[in-house]
PQR file of N, CA, C, O and H, with PARSE charges and radii, in Angstrom:
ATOM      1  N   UNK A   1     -25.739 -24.291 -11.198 -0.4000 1.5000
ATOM      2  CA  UNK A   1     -25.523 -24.107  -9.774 -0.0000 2.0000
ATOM      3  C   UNK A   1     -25.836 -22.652  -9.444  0.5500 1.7000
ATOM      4  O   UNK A   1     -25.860 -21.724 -10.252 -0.5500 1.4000
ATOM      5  N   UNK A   2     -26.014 -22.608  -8.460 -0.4000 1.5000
ATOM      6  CA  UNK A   2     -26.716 -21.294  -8.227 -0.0000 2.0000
ATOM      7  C   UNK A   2     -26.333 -20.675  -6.801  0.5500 1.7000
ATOM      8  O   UNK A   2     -26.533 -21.329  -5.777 -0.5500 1.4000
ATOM      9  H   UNK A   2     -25.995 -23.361  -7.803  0.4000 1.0000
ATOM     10  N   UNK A   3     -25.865 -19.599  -6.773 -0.4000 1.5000
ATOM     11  CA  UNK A   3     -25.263 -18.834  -5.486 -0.0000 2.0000
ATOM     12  C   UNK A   3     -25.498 -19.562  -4.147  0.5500 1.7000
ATOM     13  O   UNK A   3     -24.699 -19.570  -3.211 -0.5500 1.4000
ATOM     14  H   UNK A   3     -25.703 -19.067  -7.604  0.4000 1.0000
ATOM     15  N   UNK A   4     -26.401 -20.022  -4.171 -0.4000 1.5000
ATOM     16  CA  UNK A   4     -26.619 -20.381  -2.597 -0.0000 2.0000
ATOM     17  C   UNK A   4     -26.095 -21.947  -2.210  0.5500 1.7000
ATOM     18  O   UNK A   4     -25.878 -22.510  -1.137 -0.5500 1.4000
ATOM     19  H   UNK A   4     -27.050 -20.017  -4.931  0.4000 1.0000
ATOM     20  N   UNK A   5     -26.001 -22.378  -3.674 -0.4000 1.5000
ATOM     21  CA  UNK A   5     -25.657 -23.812  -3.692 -0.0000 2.0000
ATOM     22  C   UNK A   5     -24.338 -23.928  -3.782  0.5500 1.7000
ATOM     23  O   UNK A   5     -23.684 -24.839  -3.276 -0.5500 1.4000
ATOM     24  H   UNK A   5     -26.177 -21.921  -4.546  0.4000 1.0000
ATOM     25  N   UNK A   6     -23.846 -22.886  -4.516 -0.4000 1.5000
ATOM     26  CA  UNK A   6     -22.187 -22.904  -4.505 -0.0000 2.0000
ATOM     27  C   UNK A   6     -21.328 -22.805  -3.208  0.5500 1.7000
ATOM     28  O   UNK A   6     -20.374 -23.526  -2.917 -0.5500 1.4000
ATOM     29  H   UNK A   6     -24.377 -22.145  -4.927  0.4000 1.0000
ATOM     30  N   UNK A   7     -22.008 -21.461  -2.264 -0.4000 1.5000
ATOM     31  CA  UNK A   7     -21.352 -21.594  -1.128 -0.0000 2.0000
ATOM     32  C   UNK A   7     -21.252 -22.775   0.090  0.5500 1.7000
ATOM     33  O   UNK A   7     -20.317 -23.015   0.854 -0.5500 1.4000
ATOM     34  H   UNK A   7     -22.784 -20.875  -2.500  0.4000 1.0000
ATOM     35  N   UNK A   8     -22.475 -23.363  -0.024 -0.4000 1.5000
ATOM     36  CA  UNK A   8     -23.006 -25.092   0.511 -0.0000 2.0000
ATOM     37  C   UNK A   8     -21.693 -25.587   0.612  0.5500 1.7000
ATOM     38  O   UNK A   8     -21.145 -25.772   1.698 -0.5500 1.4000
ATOM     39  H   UNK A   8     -23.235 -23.167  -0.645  0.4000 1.0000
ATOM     40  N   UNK A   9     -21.092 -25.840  -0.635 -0.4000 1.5000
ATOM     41  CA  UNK A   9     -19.781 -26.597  -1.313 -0.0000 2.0000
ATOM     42  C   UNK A   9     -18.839 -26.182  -0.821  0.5500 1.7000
ATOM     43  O   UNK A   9     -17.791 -26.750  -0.516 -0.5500 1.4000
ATOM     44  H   UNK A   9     -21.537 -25.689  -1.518  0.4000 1.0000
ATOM     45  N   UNK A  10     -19.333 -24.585  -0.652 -0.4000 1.5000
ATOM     46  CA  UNK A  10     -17.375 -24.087  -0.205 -0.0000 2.0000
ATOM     47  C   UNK A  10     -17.572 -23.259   0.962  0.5500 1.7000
ATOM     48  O   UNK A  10     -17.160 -22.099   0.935 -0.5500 1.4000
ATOM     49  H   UNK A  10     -20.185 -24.123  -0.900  0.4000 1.0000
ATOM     50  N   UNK A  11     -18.276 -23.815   2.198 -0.4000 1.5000
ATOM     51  CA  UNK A  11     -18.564 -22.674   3.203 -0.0000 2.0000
ATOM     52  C   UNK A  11     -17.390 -21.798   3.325  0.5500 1.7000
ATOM     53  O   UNK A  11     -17.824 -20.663   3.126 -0.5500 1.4000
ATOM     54  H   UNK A  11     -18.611 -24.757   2.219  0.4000 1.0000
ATOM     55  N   UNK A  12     -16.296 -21.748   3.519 -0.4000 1.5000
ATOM     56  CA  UNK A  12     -15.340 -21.129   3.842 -0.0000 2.0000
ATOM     57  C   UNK A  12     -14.894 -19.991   3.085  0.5500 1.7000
ATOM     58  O   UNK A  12     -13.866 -19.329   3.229 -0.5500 1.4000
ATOM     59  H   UNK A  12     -15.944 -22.670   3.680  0.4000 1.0000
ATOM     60  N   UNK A  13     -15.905 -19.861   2.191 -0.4000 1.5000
ATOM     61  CA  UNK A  13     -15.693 -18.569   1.318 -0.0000 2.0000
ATOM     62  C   UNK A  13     -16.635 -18.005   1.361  0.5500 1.7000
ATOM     63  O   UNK A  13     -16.679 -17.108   0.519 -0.5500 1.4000
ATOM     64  H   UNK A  13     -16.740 -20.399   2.075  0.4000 1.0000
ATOM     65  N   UNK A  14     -17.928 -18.136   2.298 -0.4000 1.5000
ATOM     66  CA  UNK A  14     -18.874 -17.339   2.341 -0.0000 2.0000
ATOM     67  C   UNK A  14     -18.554 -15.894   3.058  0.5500 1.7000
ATOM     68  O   UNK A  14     -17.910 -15.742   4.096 -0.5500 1.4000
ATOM     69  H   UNK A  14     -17.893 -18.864   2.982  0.4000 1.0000
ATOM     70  N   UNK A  15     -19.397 -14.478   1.941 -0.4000 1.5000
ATOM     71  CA  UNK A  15     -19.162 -13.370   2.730 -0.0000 2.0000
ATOM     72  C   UNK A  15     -17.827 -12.471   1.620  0.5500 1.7000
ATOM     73  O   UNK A  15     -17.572 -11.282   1.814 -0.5500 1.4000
ATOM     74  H   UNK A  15     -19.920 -14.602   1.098  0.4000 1.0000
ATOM     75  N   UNK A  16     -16.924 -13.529   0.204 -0.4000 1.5000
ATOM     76  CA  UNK A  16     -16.188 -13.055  -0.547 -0.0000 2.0000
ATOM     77  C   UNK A  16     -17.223 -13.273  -1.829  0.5500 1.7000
ATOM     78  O   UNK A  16     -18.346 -13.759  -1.964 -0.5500 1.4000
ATOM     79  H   UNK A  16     -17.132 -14.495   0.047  0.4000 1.0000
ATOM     80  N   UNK A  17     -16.321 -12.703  -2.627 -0.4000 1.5000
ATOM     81  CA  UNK A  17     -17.158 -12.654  -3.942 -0.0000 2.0000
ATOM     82  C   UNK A  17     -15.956 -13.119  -4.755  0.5500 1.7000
ATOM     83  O   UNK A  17     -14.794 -12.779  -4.531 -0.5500 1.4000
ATOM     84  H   UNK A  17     -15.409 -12.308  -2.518  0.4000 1.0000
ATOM     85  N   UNK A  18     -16.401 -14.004  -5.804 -0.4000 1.5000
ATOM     86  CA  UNK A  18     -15.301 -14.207  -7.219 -0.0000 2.0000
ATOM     87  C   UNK A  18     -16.171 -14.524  -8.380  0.5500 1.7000
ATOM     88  O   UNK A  18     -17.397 -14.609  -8.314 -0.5500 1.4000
ATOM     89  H   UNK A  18     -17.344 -14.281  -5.985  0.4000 1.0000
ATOM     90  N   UNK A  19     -15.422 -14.701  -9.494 -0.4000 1.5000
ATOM     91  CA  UNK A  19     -16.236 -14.961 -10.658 -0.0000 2.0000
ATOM     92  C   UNK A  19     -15.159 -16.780 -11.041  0.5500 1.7000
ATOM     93  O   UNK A  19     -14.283 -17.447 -10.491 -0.5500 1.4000
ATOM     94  H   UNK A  19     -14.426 -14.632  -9.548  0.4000 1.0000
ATOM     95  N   UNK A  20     -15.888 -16.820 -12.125 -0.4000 1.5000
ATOM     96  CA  UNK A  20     -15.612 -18.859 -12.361 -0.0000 2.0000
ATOM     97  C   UNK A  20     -14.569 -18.354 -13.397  0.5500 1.7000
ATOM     98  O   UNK A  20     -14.318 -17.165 -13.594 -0.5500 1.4000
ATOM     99  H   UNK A  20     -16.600 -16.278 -12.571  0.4000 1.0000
ATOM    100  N   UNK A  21     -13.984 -19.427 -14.047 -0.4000 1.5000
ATOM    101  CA  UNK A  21     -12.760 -19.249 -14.824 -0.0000 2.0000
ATOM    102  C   UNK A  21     -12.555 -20.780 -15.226  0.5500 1.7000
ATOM    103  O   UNK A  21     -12.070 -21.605 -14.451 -0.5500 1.4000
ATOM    104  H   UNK A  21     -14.188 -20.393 -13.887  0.4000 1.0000
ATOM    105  N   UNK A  22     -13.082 -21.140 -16.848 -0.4000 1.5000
ATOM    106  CA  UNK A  22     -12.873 -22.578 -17.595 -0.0000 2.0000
ATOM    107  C   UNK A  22     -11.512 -22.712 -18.358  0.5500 1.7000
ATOM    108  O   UNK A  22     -11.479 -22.344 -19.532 -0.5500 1.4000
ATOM    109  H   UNK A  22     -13.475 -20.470 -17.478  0.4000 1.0000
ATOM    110  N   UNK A  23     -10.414 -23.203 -17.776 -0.4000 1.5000
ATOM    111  CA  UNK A  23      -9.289 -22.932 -18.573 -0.0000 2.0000
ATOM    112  C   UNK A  23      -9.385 -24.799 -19.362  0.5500 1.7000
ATOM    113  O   UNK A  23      -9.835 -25.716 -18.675 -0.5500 1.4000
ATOM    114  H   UNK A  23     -10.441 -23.501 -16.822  0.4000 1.0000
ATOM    115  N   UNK A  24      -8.901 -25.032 -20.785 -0.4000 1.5000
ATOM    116  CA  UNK A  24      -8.953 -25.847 -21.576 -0.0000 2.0000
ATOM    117  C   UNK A  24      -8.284 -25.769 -22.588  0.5500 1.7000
ATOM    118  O   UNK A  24      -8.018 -24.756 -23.235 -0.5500 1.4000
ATOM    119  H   UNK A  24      -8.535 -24.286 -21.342  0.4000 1.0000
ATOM    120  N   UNK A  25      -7.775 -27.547 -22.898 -0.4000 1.5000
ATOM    121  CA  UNK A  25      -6.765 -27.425 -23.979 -0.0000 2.0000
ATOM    122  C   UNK A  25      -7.538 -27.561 -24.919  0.5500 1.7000
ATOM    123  O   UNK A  25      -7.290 -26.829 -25.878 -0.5500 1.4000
ATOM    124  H   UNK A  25      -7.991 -28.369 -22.372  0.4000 1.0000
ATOM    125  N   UNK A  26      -8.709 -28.472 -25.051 -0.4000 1.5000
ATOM    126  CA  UNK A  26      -8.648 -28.929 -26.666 -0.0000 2.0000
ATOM    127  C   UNK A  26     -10.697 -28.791 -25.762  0.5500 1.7000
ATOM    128  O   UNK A  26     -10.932 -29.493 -24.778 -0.5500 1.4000
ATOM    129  H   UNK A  26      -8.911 -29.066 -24.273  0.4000 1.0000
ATOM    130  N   UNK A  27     -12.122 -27.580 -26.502 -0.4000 1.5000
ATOM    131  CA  UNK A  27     -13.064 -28.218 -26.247 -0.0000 2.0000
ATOM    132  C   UNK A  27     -13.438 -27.692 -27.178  0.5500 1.7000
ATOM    133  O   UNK A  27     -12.880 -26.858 -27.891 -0.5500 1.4000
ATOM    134  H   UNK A  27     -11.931 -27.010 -27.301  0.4000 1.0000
ATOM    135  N   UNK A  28     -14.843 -28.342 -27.264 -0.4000 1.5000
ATOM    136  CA  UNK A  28     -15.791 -27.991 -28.393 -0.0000 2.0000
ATOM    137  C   UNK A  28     -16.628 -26.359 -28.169  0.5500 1.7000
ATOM    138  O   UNK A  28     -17.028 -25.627 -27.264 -0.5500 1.4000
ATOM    139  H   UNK A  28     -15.296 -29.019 -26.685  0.4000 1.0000
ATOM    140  N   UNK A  29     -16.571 -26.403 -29.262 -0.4000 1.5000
ATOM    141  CA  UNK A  29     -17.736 -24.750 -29.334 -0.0000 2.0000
ATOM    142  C   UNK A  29     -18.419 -24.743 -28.880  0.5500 1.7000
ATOM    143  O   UNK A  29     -18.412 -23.979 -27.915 -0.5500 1.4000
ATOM    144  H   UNK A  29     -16.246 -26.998 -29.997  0.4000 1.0000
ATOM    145  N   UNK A  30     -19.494 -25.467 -29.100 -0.4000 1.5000
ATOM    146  CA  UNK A  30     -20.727 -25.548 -27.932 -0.0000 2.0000
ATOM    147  C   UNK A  30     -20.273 -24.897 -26.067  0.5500 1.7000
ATOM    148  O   UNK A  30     -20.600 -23.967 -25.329 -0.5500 1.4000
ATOM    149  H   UNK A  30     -19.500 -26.088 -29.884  0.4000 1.0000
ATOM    150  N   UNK A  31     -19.298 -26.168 -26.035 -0.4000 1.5000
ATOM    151  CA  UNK A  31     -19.004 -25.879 -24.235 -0.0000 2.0000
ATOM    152  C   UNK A  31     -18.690 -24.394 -24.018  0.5500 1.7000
ATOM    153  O   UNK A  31     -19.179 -23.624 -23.191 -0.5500 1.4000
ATOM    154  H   UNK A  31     -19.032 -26.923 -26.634  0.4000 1.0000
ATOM    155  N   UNK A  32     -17.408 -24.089 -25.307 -0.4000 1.5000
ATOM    156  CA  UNK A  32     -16.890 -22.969 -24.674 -0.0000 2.0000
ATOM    157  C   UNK A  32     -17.709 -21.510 -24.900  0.5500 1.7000
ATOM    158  O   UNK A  32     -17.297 -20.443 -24.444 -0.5500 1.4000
ATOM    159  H   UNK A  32     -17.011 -24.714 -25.979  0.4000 1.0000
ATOM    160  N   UNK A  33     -18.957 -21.666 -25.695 -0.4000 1.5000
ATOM    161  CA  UNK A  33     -20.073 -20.892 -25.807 -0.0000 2.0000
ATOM    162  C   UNK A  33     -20.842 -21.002 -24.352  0.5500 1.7000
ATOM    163  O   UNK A  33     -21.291 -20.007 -23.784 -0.5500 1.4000
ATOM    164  H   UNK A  33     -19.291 -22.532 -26.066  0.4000 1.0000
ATOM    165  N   UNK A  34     -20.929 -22.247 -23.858 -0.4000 1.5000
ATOM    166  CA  UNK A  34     -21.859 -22.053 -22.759 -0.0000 2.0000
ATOM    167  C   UNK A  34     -21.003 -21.629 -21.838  0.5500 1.7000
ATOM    168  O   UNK A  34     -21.650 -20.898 -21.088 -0.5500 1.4000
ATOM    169  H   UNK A  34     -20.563 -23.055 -24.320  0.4000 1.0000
ATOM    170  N   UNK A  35     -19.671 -21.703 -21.413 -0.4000 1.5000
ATOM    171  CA  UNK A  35     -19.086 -21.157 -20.126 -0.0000 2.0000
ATOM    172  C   UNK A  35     -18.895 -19.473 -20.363  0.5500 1.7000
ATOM    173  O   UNK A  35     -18.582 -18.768 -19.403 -0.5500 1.4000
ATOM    174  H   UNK A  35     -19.145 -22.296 -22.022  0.4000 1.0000
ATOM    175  N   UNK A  36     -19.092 -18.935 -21.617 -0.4000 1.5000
ATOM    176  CA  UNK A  36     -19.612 -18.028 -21.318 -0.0000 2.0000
ATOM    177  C   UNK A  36     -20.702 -17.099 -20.995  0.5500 1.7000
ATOM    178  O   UNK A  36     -20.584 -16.029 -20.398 -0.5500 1.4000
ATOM    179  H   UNK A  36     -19.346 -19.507 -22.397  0.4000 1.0000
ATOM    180  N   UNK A  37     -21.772 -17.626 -21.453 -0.4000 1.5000
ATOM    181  CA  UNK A  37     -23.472 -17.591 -21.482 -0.0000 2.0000
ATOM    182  C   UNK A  37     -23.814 -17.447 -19.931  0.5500 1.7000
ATOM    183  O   UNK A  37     -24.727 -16.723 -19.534 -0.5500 1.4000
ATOM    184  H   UNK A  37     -21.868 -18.496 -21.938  0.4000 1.0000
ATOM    185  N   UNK A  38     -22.948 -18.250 -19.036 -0.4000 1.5000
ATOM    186  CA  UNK A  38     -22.642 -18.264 -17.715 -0.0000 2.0000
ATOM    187  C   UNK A  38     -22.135 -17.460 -17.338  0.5500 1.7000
ATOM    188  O   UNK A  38     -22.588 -16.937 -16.320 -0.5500 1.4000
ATOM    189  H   UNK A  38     -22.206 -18.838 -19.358  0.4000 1.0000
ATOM    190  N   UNK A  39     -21.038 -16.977 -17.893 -0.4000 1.5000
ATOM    191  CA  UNK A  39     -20.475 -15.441 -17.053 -0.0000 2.0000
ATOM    192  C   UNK A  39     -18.929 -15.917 -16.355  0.5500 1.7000
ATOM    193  O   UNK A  39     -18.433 -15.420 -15.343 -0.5500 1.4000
ATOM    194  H   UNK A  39     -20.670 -17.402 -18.720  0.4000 1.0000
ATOM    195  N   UNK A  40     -18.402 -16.902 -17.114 -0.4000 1.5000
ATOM    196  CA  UNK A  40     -17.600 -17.363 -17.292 -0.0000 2.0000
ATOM    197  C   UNK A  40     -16.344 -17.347 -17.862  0.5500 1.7000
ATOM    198  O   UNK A  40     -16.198 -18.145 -18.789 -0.5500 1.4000
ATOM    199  H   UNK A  40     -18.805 -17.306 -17.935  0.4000 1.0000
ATOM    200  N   UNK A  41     -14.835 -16.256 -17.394 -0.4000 1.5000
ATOM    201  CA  UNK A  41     -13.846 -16.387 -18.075 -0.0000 2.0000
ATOM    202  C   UNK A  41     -13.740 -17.927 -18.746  0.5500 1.7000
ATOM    203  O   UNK A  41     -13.973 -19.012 -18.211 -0.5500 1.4000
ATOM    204  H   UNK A  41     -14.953 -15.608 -16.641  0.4000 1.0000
ATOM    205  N   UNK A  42     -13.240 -17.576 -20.310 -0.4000 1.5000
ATOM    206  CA  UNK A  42     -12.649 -18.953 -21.004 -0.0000 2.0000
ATOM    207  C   UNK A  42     -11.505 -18.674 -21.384  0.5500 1.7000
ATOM    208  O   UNK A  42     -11.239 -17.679 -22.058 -0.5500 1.4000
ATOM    209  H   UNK A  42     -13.051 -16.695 -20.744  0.4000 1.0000
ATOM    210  N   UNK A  43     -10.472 -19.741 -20.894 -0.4000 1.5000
ATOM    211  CA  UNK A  43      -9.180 -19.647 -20.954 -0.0000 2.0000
ATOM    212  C   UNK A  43      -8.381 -20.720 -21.748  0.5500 1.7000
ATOM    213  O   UNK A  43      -8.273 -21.802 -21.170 -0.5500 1.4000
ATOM    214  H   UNK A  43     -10.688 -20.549 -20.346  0.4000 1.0000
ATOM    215  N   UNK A  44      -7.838 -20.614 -22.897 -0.4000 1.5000
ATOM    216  CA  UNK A  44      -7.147 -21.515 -23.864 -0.0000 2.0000
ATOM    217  C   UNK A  44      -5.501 -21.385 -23.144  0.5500 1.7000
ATOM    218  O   UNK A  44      -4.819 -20.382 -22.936 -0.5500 1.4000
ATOM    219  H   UNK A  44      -7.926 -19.736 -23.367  0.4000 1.0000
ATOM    220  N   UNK A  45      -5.203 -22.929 -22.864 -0.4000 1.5000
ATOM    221  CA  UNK A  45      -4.140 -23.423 -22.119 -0.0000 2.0000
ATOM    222  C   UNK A  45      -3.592 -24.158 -23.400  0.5500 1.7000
ATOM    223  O   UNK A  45      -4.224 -24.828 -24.216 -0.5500 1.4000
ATOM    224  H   UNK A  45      -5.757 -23.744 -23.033  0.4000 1.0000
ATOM    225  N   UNK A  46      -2.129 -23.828 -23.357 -0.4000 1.5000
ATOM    226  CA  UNK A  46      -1.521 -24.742 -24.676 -0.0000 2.0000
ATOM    227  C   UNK A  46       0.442 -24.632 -24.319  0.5500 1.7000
ATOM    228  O   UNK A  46       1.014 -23.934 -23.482 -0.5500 1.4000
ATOM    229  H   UNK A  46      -1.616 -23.284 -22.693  0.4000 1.0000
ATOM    230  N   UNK A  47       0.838 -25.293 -24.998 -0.4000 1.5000
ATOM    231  CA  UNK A  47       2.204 -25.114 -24.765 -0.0000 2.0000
ATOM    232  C   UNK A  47       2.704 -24.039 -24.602  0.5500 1.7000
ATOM    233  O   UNK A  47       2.976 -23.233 -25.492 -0.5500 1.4000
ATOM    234  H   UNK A  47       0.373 -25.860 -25.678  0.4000 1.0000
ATOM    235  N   UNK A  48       2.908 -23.894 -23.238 -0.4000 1.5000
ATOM    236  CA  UNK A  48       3.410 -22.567 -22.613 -0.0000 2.0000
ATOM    237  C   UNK A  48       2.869 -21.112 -22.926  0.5500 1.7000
ATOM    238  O   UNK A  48       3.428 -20.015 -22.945 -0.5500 1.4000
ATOM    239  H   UNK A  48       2.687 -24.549 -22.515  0.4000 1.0000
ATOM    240  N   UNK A  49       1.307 -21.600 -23.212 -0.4000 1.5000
ATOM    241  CA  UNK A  49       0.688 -20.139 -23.673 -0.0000 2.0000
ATOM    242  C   UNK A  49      -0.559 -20.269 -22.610  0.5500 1.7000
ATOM    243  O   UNK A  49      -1.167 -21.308 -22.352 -0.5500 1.4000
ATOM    244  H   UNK A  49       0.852 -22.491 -23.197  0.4000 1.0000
ATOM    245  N   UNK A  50      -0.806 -18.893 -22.026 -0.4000 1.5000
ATOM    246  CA  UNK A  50      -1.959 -19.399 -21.622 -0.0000 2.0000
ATOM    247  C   UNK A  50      -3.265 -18.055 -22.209  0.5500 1.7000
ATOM    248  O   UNK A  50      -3.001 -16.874 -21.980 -0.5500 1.4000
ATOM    249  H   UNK A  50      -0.312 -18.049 -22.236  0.4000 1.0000
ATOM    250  N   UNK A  51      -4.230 -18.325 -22.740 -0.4000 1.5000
ATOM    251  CA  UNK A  51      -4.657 -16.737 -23.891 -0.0000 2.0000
ATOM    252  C   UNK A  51      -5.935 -16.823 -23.302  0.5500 1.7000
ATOM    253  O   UNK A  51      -6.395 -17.963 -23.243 -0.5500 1.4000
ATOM    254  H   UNK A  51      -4.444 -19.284 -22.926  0.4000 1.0000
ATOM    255  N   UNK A  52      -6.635 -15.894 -22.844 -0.4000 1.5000
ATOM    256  CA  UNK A  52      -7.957 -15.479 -22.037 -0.0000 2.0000
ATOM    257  C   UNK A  52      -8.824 -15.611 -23.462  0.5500 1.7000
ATOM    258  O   UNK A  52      -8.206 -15.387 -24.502 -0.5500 1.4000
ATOM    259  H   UNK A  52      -6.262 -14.968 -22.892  0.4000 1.0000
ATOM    260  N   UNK A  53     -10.362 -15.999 -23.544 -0.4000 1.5000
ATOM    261  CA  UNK A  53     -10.873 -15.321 -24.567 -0.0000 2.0000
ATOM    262  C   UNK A  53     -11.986 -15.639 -24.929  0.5500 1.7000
ATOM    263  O   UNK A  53     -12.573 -16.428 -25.670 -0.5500 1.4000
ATOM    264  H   UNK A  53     -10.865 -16.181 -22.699  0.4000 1.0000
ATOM    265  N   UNK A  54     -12.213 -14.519 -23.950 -0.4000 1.5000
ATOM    266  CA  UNK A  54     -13.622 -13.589 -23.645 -0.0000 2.0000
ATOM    267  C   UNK A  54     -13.659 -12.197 -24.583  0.5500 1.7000
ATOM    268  O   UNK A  54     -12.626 -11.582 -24.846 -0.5500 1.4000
ATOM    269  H   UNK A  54     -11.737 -13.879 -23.347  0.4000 1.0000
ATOM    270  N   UNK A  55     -15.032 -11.767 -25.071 -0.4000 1.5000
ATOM    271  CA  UNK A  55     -14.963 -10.559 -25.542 -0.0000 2.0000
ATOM    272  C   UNK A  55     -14.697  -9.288 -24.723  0.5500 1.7000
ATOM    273  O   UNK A  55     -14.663  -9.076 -23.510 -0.5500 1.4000
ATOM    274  H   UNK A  55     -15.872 -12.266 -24.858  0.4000 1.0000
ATOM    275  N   UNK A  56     -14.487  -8.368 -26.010 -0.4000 1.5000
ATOM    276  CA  UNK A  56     -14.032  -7.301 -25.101 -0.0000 2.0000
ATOM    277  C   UNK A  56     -15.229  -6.467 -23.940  0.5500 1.7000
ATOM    278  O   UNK A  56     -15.010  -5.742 -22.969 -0.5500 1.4000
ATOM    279  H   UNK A  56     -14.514  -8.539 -26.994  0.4000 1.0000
ATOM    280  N   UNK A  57     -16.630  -6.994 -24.608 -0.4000 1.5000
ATOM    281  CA  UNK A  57     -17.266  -6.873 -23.505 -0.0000 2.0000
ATOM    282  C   UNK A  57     -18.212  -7.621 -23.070  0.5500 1.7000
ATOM    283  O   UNK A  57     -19.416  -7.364 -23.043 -0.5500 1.4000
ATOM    284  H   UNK A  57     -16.808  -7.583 -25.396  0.4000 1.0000
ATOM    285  N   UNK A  58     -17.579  -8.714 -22.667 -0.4000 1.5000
ATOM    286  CA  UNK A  58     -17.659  -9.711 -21.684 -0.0000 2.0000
ATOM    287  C   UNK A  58     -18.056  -9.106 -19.831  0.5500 1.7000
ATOM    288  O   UNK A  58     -17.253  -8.584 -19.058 -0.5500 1.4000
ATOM    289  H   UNK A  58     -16.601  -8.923 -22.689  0.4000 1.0000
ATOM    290  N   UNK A  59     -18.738  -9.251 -19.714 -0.4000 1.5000
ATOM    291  CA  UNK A  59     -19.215  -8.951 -18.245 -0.0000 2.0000
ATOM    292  C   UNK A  59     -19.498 -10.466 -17.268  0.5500 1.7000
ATOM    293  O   UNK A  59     -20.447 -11.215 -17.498 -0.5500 1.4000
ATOM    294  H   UNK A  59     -19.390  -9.675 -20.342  0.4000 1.0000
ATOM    295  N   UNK A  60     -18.276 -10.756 -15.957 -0.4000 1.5000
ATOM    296  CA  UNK A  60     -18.381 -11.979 -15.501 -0.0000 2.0000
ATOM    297  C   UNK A  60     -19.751 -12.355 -14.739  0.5500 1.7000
ATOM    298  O   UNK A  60     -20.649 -11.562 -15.018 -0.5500 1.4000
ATOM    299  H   UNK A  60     -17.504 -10.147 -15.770  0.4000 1.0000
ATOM    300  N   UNK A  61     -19.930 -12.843 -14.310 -0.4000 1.5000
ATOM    301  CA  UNK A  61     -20.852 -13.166 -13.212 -0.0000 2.0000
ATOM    302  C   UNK A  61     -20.184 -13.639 -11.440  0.5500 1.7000
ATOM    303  O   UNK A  61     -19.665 -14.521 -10.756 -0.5500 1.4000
ATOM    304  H   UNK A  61     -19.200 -13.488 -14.083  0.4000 1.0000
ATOM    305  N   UNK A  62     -20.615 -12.499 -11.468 -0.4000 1.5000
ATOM    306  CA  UNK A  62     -20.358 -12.572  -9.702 -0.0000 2.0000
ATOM    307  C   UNK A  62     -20.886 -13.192  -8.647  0.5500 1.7000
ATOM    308  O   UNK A  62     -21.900 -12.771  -8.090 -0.5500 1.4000
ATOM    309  H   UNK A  62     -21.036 -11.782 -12.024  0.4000 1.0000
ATOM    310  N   UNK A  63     -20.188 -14.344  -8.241 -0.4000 1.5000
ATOM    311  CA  UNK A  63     -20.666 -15.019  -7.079 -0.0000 2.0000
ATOM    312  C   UNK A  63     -20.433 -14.526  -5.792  0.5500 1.7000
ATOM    313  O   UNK A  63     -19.322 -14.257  -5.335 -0.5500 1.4000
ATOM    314  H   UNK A  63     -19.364 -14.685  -8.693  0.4000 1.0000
ATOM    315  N   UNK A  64     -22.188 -14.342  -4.851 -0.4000 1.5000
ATOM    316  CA  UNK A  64     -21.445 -13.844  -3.630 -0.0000 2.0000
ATOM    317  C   UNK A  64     -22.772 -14.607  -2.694  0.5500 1.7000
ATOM    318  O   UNK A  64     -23.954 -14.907  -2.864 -0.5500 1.4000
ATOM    319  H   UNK A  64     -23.091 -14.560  -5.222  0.4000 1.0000
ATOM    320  N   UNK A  65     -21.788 -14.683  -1.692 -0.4000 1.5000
ATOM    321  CA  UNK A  65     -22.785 -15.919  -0.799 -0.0000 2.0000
ATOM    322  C   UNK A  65     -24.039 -15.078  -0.372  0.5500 1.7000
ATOM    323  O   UNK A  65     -24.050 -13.912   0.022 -0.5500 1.4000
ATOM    324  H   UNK A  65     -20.828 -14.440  -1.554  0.4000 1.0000
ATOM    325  N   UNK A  66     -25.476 -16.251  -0.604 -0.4000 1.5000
ATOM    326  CA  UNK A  66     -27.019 -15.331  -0.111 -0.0000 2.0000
ATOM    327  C   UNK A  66     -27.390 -14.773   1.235  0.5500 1.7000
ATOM    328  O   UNK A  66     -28.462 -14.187   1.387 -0.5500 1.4000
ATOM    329  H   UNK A  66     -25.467 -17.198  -0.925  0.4000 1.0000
TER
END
């Protein structure tokens, strides 16, 4: 998806900027390799833990309407 297509979806946020965020209990490597490749916080959700984990230099990708 791509900036211009995202805001389509969410007019009402056009004009702010945020970055994406995959929080998950149980996925495979592959996925959680690609939600970052994307620019994508990955977030491990588990019994009452919730642990970010992205590298330390991890740079997100910023969505901001075209």
């Amino acid at each position: 998806m791509n900036d211009s297509e995202l805001f389509e979806w969410l007019p009402e946020h056009r004009g702010k900027e945020f970055v994406g965020m995959l929080a998950y209990v149980d996925g495979q490597k592959e996925a959680r390799d690609a939600a970052l490749a994307e620019g994508w916080y990955l977030v491990h959700v588990g019994d009452e833990i919730f642990h970010v984990e992205t590298p330390r230099d991890f740079q997100p990708r910023i969505y901001r309407a075209a």
